[in-house]
C-alpha positions as CSV (number, residue, x, y, z in Angstrom):
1,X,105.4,95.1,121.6
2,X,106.3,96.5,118.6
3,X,104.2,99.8,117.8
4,X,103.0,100.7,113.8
5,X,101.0,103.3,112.4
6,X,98.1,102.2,111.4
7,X,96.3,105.0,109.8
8,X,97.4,108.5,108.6
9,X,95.0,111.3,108.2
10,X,95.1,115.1,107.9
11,X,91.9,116.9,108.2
12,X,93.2,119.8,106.3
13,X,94.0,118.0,103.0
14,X,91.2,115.4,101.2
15,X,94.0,113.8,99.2
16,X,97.2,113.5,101.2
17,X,98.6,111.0,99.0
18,X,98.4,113.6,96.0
19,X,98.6,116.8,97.8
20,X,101.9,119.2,96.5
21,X,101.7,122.4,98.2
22,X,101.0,125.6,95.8
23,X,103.7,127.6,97.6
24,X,106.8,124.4,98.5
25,X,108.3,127.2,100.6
26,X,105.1,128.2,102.5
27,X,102.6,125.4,103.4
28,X,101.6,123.9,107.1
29,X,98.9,121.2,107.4
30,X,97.6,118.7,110.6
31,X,98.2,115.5,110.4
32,X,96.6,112.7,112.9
33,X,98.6,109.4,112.9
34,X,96.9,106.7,114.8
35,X,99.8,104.2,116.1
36,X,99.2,101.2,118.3
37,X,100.7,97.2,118.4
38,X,101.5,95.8,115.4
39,X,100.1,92.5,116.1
40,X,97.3,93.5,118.8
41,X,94.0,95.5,118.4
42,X,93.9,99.3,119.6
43,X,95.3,102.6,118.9
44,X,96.3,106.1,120.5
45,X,96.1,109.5,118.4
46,X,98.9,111.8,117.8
47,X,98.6,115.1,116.0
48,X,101.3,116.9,114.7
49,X,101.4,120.1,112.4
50,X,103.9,119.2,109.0
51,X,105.2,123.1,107.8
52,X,108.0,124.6,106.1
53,X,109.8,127.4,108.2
54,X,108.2,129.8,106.5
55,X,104.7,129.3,107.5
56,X,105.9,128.9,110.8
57,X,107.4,132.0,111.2
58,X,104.7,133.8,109.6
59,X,102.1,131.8,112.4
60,X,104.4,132.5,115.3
61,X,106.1,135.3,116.2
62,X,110.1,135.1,118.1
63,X,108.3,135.2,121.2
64,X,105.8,132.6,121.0
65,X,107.1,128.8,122.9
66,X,106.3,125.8,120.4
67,X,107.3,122.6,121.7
68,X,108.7,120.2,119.3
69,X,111.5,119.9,117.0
């Protein structure tokens, strides 16, 4: 089985294929990638948050635990 995404969407943005952040050094935004077989029916969701370091450190403070990398 080889797994694809099959649809991108971010419920933050209307047009993610156009969207350019106002700020390129400040901007977060969800995204919600729906991946499953390439050649079968079906799907899981994944969410992830896309964000320049800045935002995140002005979100999160030293102490805070965010899992990811």
């Amino acid at each position: 089985m080889k797994p694809i995404i099959k649809t991108i969407i971010s419920p933050d943005l209307a047009d993610l294929d156009s969207y350019v952040p106002e700020e390129p050094d400040h901007f977060g935004f969800h995204l919600q990638l729906l991946i499953g077989p390439e050649s079968e029916p079906g799907e899981e969701s994944f969410e992830i948050t896309v964000c320049s370091p800045r935002w995140l450190s002005t979100h999160y403070d030293n102490e805070a635990i965010i899992l990811g990398a």
